[in-house]
C-alpha positions as a LaTeX table, in Angstrom:
\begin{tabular}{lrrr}
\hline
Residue & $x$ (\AA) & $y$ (\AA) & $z$ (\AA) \\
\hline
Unk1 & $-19.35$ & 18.56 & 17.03 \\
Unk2 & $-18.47$ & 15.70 & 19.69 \\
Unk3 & $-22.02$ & 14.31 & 19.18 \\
Unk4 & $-22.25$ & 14.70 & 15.40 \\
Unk5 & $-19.12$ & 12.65 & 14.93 \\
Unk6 & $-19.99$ & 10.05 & 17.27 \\
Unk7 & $-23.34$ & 9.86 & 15.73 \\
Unk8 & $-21.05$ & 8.88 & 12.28 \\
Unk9 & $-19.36$ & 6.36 & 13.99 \\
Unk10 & $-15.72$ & 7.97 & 14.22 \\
Unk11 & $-13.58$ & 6.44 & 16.57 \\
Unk12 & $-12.41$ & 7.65 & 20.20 \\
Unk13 & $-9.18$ & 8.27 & 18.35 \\
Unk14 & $-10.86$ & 10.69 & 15.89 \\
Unk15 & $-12.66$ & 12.46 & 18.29 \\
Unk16 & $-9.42$ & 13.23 & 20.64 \\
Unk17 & $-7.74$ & 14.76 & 17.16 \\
Unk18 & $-10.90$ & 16.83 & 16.12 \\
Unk19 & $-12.90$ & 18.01 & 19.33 \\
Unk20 & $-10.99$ & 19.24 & 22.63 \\
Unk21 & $-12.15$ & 17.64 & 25.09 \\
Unk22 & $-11.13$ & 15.20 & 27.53 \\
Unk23 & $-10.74$ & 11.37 & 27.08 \\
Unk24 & $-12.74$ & 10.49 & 29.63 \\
Unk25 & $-16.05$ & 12.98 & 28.78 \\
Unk26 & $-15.46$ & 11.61 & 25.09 \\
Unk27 & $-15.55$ & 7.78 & 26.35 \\
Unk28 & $-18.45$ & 8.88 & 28.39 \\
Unk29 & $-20.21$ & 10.51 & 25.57 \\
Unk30 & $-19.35$ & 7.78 & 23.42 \\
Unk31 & $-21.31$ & 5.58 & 25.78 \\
Unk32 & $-23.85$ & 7.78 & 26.59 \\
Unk33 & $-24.42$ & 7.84 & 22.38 \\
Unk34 & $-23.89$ & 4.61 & 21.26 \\
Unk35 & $-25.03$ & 2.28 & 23.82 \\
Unk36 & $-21.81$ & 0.61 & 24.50 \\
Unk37 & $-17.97$ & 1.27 & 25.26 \\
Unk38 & $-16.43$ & 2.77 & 22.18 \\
Unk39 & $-13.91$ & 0.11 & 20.38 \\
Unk40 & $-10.15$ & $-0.70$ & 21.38 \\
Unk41 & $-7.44$ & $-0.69$ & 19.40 \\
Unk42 & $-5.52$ & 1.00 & 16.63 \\
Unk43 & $-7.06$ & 2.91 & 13.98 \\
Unk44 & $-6.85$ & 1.39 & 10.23 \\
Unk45 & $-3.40$ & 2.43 & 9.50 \\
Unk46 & $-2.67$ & 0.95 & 5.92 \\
Unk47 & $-3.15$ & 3.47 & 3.06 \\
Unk48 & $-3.45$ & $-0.43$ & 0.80 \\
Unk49 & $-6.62$ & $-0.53$ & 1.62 \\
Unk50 & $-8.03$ & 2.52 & $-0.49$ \\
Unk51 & $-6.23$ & 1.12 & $-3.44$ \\
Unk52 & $-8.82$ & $-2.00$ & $-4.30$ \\
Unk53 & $-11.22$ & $-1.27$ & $-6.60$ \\
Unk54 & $-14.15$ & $-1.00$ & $-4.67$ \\
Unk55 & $-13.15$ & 1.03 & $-1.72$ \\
Unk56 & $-10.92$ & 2.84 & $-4.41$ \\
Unk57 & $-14.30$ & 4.12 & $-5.90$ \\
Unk58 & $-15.96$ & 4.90 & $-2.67$ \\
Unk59 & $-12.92$ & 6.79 & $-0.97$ \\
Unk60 & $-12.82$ & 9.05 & $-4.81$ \\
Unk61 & $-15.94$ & 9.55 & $-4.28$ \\
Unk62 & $-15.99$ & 10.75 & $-0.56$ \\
Unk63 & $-12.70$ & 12.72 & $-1.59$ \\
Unk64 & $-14.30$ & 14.71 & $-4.52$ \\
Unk65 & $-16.77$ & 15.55 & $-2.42$ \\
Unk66 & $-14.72$ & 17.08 & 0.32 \\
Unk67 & $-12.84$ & 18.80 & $-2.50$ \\
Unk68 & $-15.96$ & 20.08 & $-3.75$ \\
Unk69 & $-16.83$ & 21.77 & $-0.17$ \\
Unk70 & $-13.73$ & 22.80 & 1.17 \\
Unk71 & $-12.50$ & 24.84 & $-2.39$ \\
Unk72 & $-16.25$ & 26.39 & $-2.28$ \\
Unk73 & $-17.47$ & 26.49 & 1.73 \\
Unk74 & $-16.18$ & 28.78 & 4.22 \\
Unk75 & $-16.64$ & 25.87 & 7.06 \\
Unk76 & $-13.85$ & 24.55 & 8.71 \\
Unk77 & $-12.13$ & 21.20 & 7.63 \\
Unk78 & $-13.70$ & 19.31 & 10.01 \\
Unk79 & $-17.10$ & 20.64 & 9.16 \\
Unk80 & $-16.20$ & 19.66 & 5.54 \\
Unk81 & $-15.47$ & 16.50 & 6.03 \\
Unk82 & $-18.83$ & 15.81 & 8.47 \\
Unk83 & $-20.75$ & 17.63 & 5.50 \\
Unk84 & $-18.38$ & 15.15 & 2.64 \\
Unk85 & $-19.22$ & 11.71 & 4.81 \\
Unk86 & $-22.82$ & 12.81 & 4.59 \\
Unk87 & $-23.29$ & 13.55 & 1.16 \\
Unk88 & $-21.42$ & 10.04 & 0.61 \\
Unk89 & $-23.78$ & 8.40 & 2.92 \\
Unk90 & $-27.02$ & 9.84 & 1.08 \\
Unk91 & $-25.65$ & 9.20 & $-2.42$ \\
Unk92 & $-24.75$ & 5.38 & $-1.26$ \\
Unk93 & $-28.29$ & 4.74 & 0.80 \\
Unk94 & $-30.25$ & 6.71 & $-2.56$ \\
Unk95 & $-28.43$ & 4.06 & $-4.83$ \\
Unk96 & $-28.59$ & 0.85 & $-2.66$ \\
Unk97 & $-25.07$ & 0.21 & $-2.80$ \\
Unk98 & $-23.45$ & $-0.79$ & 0.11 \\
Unk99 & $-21.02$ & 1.23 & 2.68 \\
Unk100 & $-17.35$ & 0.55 & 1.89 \\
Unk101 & $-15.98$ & 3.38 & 3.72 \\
Unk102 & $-16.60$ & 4.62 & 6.85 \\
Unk103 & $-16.23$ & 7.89 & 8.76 \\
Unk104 & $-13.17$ & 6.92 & 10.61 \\
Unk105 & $-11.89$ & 5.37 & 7.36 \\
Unk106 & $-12.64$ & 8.99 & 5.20 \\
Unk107 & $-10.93$ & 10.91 & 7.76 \\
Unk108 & $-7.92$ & 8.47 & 7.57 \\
Unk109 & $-7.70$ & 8.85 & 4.37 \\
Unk110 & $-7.68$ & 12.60 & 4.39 \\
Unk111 & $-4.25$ & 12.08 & 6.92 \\
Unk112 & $-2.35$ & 10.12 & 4.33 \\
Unk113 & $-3.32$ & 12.62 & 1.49 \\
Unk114 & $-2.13$ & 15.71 & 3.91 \\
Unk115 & 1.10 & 13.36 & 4.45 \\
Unk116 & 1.63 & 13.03 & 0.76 \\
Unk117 & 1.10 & 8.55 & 1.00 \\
Unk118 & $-1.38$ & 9.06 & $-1.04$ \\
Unk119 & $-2.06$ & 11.03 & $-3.92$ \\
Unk120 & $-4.96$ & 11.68 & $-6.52$ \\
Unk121 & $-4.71$ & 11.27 & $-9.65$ \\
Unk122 & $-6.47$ & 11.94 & $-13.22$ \\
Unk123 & $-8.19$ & 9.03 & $-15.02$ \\
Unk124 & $-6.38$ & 9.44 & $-18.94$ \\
Unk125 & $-10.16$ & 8.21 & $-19.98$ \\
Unk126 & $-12.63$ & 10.15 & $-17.87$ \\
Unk127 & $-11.10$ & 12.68 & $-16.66$ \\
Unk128 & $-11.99$ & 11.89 & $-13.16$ \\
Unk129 & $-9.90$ & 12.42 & $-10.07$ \\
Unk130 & $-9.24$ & 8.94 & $-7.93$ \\
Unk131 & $-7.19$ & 8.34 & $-5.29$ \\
Unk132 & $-3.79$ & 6.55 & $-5.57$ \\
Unk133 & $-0.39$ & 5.73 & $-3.85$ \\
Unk134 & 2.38 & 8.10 & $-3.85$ \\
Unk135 & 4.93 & 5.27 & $-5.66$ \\
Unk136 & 2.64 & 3.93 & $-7.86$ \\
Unk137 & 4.75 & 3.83 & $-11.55$ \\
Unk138 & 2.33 & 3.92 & $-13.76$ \\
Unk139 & 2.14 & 6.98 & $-15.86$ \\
Unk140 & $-0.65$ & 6.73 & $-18.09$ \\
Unk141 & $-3.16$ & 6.49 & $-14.82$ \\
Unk142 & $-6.98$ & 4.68 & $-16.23$ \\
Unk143 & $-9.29$ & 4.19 & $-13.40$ \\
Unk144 & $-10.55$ & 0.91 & $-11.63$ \\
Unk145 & $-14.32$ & 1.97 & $-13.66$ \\
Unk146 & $-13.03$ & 2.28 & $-16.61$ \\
Unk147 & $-10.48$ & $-0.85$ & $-16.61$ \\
Unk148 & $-12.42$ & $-3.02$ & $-13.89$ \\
Unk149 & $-10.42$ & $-6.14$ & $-12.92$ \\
Unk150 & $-12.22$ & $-9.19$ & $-14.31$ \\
Unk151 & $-13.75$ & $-10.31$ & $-11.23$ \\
Unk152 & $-14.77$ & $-6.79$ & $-9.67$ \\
Unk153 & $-18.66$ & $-6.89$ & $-10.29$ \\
Unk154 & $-18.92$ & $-10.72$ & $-9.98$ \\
Unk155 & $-21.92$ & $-11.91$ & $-8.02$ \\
Unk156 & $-22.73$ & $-8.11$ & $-7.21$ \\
Unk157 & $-25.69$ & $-6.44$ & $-9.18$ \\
Unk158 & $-25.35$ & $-2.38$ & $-9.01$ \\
Unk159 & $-29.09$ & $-1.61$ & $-8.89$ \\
Unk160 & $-27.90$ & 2.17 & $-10.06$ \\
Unk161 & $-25.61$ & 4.57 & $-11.73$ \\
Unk162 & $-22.91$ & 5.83 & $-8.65$ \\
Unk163 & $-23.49$ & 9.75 & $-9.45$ \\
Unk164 & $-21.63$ & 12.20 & $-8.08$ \\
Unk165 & $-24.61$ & 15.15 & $-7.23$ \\
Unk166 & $-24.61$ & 17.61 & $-9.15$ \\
Unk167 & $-22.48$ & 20.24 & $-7.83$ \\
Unk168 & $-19.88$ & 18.04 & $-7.88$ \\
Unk169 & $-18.75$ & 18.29 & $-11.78$ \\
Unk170 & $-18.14$ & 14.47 & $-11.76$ \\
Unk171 & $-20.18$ & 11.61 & $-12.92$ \\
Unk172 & $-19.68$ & 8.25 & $-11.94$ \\
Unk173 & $-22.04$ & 5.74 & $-13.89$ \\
Unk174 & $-21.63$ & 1.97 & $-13.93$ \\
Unk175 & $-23.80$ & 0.10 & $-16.61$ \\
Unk176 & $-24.38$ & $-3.30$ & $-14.76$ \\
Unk177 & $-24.87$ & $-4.59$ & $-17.91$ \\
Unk178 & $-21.74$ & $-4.12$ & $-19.08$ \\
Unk179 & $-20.06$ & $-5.51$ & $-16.58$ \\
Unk180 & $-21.11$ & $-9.08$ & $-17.27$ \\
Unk181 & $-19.53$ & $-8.98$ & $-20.29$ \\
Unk182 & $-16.38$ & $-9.67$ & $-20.38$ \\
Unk183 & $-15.29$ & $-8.78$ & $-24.26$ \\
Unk184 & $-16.86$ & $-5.15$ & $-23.70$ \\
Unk185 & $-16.77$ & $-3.99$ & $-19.84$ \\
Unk186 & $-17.09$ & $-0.63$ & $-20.81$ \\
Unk187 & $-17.78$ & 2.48 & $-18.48$ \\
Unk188 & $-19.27$ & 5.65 & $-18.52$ \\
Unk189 & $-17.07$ & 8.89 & $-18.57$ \\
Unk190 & $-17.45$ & 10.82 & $-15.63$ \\
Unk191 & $-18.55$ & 14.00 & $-16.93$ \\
Unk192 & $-19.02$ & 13.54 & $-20.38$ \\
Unk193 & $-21.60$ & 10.12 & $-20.25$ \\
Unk194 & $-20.83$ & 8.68 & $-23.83$ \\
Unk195 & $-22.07$ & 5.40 & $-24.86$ \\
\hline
\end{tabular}
């Protein structure tokens, strides 16, 4: 397991939680792995982060994944979140979009969702399940895809739909055309595509 999360590139910090074994055979492993001595410092500690729109969309997606597995697997979290990361990686190479989120980031996540920081929420348009803060006041909850902010697609071209696979009952679909205009930005419903 060691190997497999190294190979992700989760921190030295992430390994010591997940895999019991020493600091020192991790480091060494870590070395061994990757080339080099594995990064100082804290781990990214503010849940803020997952709130902007774009990493907002990749950490919803990495989280409905890891839903998916661990309500239908029989693997252990750990293994469900390795298995989640991946299926986010394959989905994000497949589409050409790039990584927002990685596997130290996911598994952060996951800790401030067990601590209750942050929640996840249902869009009141799509029906889709994205992550949010605990506090956040506002009741009638509509997505960062279906109400982009003005400027969240500028200068980016989304060469594909982001699609959750299949298992996944979710459906996220951007139209890059739509999201030059700026009197119609309109979104696909996750599940239910409607033009």
């Amino acid at each position: 397991m060691a190997v497999e999360l190294v190979e992700l590139g989760a921190r030295l910090q992430v390994l010591e939680s997940e895999v019991a074994i020493s600091r020192d055979r991790l480091t060494r492993l870590y070395k061994e792995l990757r080339g080099v001595s594995p990064p100082k410092g804290q781990l990214p500690s503010s849940p803020e982060w997952f709130l902007t729109w774009r990493p907002n969309v990749h950490a919803s997606l990495f989280l409905s994944a890891y839903r998916f597995l661990m309500a239908r697997g029989k693997q252990s979290r750990i293994r469900c979140i390795v298995s989640a990361y991946r299926l986010y990686a394959e989905h994000i190479s497949l589409i050409g979009e790039e990584f927002t989120l990685s596997f130290t980031r996911a598994w952060t996540m996951l800790r401030f969702l067990d601590s209750g920081t942050l929640v996840s929420s249902t869009c009141k348009c799509c029906g889709g399940s994205f992550v949010r803060h605990k506090y956040d006041l506002q009741t009638n909850f509509v997505c960062g895809l279906c109400a982009p902010p003005p400027r969240a697609a500028k200068g980016k071209k989304l060469a594909m739909p982001i699609v959750v696979p299949e298992g996944l009952q979710q459906t996220i679909s951007i139209e890059p055309a739509a999201m030059n205009r700026s009197e119609d930005a309109s979104f696909r419903r996750m599940g239910n595509l409607k033009p």
